[in-house]
N, C-alpha and C positions, 0 to 999 in steps of 0.2 A: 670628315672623321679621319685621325688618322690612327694609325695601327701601330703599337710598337712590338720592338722584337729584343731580345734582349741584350743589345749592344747599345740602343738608348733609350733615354727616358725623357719626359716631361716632368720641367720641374716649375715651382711656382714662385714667380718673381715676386709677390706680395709677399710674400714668407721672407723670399731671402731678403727683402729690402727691412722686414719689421725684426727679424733675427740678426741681422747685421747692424743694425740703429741701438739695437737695443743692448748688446755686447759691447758698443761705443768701436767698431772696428772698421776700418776707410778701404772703400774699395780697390785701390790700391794695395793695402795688405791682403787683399783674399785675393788677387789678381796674380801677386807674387805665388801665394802659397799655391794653387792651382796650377800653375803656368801659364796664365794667358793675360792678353790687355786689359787695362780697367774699361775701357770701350765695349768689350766681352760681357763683364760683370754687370755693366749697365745694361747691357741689352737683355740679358736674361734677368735683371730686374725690371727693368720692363714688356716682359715678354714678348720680345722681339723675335725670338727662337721658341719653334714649338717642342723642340727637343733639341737633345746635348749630347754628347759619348757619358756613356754610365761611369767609366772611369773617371771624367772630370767631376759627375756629381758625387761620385766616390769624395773623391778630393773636396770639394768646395763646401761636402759637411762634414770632415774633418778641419777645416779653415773656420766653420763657425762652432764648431764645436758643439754638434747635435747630430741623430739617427741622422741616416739617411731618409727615411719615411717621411721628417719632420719638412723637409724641403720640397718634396715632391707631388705634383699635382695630380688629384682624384679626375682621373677622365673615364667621368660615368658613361659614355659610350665605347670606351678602349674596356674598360671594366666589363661591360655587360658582355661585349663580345668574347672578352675572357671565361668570364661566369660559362657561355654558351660550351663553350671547348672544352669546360672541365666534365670528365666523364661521372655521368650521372646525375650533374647538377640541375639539365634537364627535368630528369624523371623526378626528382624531389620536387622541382619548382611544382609541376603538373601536380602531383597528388597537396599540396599547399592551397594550391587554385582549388581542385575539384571539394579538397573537406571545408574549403569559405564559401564558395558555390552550394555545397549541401546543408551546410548551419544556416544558411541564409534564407534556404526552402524552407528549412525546419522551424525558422522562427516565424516566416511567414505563414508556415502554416497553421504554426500551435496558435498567432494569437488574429488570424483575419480566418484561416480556412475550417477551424474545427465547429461543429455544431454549438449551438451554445445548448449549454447542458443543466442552466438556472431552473429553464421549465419544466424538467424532468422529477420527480417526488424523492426529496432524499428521504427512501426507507431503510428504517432500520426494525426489526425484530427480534426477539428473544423467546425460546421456547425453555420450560423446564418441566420435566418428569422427575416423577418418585423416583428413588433409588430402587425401590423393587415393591414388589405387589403380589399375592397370593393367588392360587388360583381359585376359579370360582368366587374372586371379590371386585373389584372393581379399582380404580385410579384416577385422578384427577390431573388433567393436562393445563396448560396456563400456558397464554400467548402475552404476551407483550408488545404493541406495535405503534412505534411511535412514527411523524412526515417532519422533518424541517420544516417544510411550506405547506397550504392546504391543498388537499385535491380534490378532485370533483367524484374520485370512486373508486376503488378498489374489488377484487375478487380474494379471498383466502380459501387457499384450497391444502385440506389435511390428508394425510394417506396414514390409515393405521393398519395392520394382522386383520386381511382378509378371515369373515367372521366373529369377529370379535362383536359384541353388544355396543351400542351407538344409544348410553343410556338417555341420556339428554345436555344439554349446551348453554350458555349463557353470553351472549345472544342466541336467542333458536339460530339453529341449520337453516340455509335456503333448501340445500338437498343432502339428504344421507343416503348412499348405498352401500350398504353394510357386507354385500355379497362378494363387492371387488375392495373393500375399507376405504372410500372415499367419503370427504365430507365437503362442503361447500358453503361459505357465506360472502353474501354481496352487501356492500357496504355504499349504502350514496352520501358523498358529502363526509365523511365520517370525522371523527374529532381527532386532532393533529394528535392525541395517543390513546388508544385503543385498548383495551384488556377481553379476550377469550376465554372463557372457560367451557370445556366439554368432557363429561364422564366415562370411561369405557371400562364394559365390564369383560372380565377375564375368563372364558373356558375354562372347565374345571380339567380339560384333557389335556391341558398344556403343560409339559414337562417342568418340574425345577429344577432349575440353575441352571433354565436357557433365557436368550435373552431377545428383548424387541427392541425397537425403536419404533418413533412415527416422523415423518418425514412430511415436507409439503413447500407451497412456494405462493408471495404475495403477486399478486397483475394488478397492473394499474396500468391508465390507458390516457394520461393527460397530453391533451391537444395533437391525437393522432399519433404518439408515440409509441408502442408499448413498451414495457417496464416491469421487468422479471425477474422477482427476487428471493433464489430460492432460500429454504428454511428447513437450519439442520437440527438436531437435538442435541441438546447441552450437554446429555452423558445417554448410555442405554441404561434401559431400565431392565432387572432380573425375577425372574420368577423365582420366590424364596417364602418360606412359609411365616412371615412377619406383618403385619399392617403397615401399610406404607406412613401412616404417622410417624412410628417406630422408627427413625432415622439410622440409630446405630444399630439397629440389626438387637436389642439383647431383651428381647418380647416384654419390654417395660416401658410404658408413654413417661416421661419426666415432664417435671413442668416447665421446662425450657420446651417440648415440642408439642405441648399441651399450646401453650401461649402463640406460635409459630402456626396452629390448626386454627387458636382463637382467632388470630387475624386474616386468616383466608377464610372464616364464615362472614368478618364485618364484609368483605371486597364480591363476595359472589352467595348467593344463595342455593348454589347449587350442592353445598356439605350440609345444611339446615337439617337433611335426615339423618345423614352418618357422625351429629353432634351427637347423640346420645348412646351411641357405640363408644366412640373412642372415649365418653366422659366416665362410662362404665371399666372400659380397661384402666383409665387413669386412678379411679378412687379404689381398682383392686389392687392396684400395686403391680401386678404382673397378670400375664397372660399365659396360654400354650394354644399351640398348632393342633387340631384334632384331623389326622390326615384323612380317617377314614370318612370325614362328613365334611371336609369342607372348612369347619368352622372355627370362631376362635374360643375359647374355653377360657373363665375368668379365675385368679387361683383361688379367690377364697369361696368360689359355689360351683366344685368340679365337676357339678351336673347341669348347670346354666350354662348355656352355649349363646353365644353372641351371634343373631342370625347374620348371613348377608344378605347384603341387599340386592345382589343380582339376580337373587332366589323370587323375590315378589315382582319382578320385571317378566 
């Protein structure tokens, strides 16, 4: 290898020979223009000389009339050693290495080293509550739970306001304790989408215009993995002196939320008793709040009081 310094260089006698041929110019004129013998010119076209004085390659690309660059030969080991000396060239090469070193983990890892993740249950769920609910009446909760693939079982575990009425469910509960507000149903085999329905009824000692939520989380346990998927509420629900039928809040069922209760009677039998409440408020036109009992009062018989139904529980 050899090493230059800057008083000569290597130049490349293919070039000069393909750059001189091709200008139509006789080594004898570049010999002249240079100063040296055309014996010279030969030889560094044939790279008989591994280097030259810089000055004559000065000279001898201005004789062909091109950069200096154009003549001179790439010596990838005079280079590298260059590369090595320039400050800091080093430390960039190393961090180049180390981030192809690390993508290279990285891909091996994402597609040989991660679990495969097929046999695990893609769940998804959906909860949705009233918009608000009365006290002393009751509310109806709706799950929604669908699997990509099938699985062999699941657990749904509900957290509602410790004390609350645990009226009844659709599927029954495996377990309800009402005293800490847990619910629980175990599902084997269950069908790739699922629908829950459970009732709860309302304290009449709970403040309006505060608010609850219920909360809880799917398990499933396919071929030894478990598989934790918790489960938020879509909005909180408010305690307000309305029927939760009532959507907009303005103590009148329309037949837009009339039609929206008829289709949650086809899907669950668990509103079958509180069809003939809300079918009463809808043919009265309006309702009102009677705070001191609880109940809802229809306008056109202001002595008929709508019972609830948490009252026969």
């Amino acid at each position: 290898m050899t090493l230059l310094d800057s008083s000569s260089v290597a130049v490349d006698g293919t070039a000069l020979r393909r750059i001189r041929e091709d200008k139509r110019l006789t080594q004898f004129y570049v010999s002249k223009v240079v100063g040296v013998t055309t014996d010279t010119v030969s030889r560094w076209e044939n790279n008989r000389y591994p280097t030259i004085r810089r000055d004559n390659a000065v000279k001898l690309a201005e004789a062909l009339e091109v950069d200096l660059d154009e003549i001179l030969k790439v010596d990838v080991q005079a280079q590298a050693v260059e590369e090595i000396r320039r400050p800091g060239s080093f430390i960039i090469k190393a961090w180049f290495l180390a981030a192809f070193v690390l993508i290279t983990l990285f891909i091996f890892w994402f597609f040989y080293a991660l679990p495969d993740i097929s046999s695990e249950p893609q769940l998804q769920a959906q909860r949705v509550l009233p918009l608000h609910v009365a006290p002393g009446h009751e509310l109806l909760v709706q799950l929604e739970i669908s699997a990509e693939t099938p699985i062999k079982g699941m657990i749904l575990k509900e957290e509602f306001p410790p004390g609350w009425i645990f009226i009844s469910s659709e599927p029954e509960a495996t377990s309800v304790d009402t005293a800490t507000g847990v619910a629980r149903w175990i599902f084997r085999n269950p069908e790739t989408h699922t629908q829950v329905y459970y009732r709860l009824g309302v304290p009449q000692d709970v403040p309006l215009n505060s608010k609850i939520s219920v909360s809880g989380e799917l398990i499933a346990n396919p071929d030894g993995q478990q598989f934790v998927l918790p489960l938020y509420p879509d909005q909180r629900t408010s305690i307000r002196p309305f029927h939760w039928v009532d959507t907009n809040a303005n103590y009148v069922i329309d037949d837009m939320e009339i039609l929206i209760f008829s289709e949650l009677t086809e899907n669950t039998s668990e509103l079958d008793h509180e069809w003939y409440q809300v079918e009463q408020i809808w043919h009265s036109g309006s309702y009102r709040w009677d705070e001191d009992n609880y109940r809802f009062v229809l306008s056109n018989e202001a002595e008929s009081l709508v019972p609830t139904k948490t009252d026969d529980n």
